[in-house]
C-alpha positions in Angstrom: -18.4 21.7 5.6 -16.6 18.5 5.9 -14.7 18.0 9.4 -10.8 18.2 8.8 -8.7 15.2 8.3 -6.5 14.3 11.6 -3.2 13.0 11.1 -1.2 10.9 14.2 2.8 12.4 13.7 5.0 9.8 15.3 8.8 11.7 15.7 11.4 12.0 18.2 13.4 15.0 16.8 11.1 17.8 18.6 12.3 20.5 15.5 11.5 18.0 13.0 8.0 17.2 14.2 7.0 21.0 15.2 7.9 21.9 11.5 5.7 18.8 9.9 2.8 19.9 12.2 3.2 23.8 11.4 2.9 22.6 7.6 0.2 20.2 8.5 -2.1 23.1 10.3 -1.6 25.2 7.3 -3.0 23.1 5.2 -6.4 22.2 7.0 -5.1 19.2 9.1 -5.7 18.8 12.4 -2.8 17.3 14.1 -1.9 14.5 16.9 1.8 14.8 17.9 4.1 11.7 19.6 7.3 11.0 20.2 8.6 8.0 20.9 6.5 4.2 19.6 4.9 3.4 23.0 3.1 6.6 23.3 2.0 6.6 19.4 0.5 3.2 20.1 -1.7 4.8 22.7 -2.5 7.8 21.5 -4.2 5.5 17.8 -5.8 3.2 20.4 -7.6 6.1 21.8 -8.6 8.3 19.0 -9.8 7.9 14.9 -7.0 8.9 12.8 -7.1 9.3 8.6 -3.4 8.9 8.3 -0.2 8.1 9.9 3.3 10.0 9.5 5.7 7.8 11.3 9.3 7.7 11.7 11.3 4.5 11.5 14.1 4.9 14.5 11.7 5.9 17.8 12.4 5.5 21.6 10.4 2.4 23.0 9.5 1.0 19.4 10.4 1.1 15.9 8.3 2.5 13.7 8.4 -0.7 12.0 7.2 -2.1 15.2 4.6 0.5 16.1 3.6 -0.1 11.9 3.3 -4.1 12.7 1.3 -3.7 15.5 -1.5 -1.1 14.1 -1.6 -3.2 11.1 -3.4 -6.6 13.3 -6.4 -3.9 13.8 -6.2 -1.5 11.2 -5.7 -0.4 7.5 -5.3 3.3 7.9 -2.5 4.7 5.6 0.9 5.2 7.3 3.6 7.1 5.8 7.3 6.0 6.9 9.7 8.3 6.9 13.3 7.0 7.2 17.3 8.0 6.5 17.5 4.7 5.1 17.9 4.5 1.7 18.0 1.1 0.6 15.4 -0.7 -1.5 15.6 -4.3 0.5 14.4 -1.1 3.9 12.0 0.0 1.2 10.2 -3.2 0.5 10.6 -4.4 4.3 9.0 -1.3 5.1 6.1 -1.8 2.8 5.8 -5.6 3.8 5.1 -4.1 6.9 2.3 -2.4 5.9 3.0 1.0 4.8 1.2 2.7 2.1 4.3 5.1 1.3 7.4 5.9 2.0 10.0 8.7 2.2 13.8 9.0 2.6 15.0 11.6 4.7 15.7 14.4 4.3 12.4 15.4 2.3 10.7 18.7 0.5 7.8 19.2 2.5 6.1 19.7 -0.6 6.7 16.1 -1.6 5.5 14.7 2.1 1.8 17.2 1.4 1.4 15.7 -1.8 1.5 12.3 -0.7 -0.5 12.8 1.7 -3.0 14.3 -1.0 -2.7 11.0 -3.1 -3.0 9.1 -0.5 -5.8 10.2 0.9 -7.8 10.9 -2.5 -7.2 7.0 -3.2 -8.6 5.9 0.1 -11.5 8.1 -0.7 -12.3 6.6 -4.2 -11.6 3.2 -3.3 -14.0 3.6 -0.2 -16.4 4.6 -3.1 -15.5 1.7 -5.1 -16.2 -1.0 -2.5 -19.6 0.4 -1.7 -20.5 -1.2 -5.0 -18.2 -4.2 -4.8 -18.3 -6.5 -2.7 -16.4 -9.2 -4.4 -13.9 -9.5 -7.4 -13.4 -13.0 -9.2 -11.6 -14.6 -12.0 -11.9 -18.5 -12.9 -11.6 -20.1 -8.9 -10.2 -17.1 -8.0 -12.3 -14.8 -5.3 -11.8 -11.8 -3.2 -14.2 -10.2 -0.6 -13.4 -6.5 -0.1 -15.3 -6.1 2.7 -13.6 -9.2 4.6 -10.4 -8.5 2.6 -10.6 -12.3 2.1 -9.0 -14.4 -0.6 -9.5 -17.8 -1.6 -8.5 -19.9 -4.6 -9.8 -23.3 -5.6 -12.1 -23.0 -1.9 -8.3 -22.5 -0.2 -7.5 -19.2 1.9 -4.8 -17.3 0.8 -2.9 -14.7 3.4 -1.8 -11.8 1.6 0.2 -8.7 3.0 -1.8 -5.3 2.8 0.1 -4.5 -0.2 -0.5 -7.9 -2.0 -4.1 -7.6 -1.4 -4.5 -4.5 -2.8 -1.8 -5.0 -5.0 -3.9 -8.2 -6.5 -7.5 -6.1 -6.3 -6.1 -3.3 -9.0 -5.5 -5.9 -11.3 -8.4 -7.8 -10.8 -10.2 -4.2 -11.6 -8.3 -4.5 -14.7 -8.7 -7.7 -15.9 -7.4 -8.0 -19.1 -5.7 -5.2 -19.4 -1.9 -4.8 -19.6 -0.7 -2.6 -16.4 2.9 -0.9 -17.4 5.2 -0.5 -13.8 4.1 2.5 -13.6 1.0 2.7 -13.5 0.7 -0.1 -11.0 2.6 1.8 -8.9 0.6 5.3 -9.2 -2.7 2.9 -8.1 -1.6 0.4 -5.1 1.3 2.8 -4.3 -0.3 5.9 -4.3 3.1 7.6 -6.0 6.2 7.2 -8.1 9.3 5.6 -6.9 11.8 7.0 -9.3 14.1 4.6 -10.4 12.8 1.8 -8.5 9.8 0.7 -10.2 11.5 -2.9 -9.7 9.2 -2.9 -6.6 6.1 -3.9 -8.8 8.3 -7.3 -9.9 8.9 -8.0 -6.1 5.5 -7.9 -5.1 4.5 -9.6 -8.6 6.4 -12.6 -7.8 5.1 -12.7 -4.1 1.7 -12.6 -5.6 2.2 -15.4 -7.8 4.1 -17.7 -5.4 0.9 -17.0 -3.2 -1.7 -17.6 -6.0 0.0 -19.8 -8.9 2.6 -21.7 -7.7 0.5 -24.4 -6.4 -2.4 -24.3 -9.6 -2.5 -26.3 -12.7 -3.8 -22.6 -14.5 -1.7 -19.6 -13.9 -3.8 -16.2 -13.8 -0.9 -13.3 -13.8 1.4 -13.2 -16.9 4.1 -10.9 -17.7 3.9 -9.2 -21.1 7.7 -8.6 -22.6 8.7 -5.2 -22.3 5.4 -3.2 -21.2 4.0 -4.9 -17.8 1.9 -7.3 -16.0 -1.6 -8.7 -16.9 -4.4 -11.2 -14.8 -6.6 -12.8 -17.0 -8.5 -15.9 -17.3 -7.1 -19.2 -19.4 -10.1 -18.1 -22.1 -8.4 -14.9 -23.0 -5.3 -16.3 -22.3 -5.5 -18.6 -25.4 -6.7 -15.7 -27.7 -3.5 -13.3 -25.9 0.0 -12.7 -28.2 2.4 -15.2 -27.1 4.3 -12.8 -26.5 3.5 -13.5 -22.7 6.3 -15.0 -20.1 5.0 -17.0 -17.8 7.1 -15.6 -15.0 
């Protein structure tokens, strides 16, 4: 029998964080409780966690901060959970480097099943990158294992979400990606409404890997989604492609 997955909940409303963990024990989690952003920091640095619930406003640090600071040593998924409702918080939030986030208040049942997605999509792309260890297109490359990417020999620094952003369609070369699927595979979920998220990080991704090249590798198809492909099939693509 597999070990249980242990989850670090960073919250400063005691009622709010007893609840989450009560939930979190019922389904098979074990649980790590903290309350205020110095703590949390301490408790990650001493133990192996699988995921991350932590709020925004915290004693100490922000959960912005405490997200800035795991994120120079680790990739482990990290939920935000906010009363901020704004998509400019949103994105700054997933800049960050979280994997998710959720407005409060929540359903519980919404938090466990994103948790579930989450999770599941670590798990299969951990299976994925024991196969792969790099992903190319024309003088494009990226090492998954050194989650390093370089065009024409030059480093590029991509965010978390960029880089994984950039790897699902690089698995999907070729293929035209609609908002929302793009969004179920680097975000893990839905965001209702918002799927203008995908264009934000879209155009970060190509003032990152275009701008500055004579050949432009992701192209916006009118009225369905986003595509990266080579200048080969590029030629033999509809026209009906924008450049940006």
């Amino acid at each position: 029998m597999s070990a249980a997955e242990k989850i670090l909940i960073v919250e400063d409303d005691f009622h709010v964080a007893q609840f989450i963990q009560l939930e979190m024990n019922h389904e098979g989690y074990e649980v790590e409780v903290s309350g205020d952003g110095a703590n949390a920091l301490e408790v990650f640095q001493k133990q192996k966690f699988d995921l991350i619930i932590l709020d925004w406003m915290l004693p100490h640090l922000s959960g912005l901060e405490v997200c800035r600071r795991i994120r120079k040593t680790s990739q482990v998924p990290i939920i935000l959970l906010t009363a901020k409702e704004d998509i400019g918080d949103k994105i700054a939030g997933l800049d960050t480097g979280a994997d998710d986030y959720l407005t409060k208040p929540f359903e519980i049942e919404e938090l466990l099943a994103r948790i579930r997605a989450i999770l599941r999509r670590n798990a299969f792309h951990r299976n994925q990158d024991k196969d792969e260890e790099l992903l190319s297109i024309e003088d494009l490359t990226v090492d998954l294992k050194k989650r390093m990417v370089k065009r024409g020999g030059n480093l590029i620094d991509l965010t978390q979400r960029e880089f994984d952003l950039l790897v699902h369609l690089l698995r999907h070369e070729g293929e035209v990606l609609n908002r929302e699927q793009i969004l179920t595979a680097a975000w893990g979920y839905d965001f209702i409404g918002e799927t203008n998220v995908v264009d934000v990080y879209i155009r970060y991704l190509r003032n990152k890997l275009d701008r500055d090249y004579e050949r432009t590798l992701i192209h916006t198809v009118r009225g369905i989604g986003y595509v990266i492909r080579s200048s080969e099939e590029r030629i033999k693509a509809d026209t009906n492609d924008e450049p940006f």
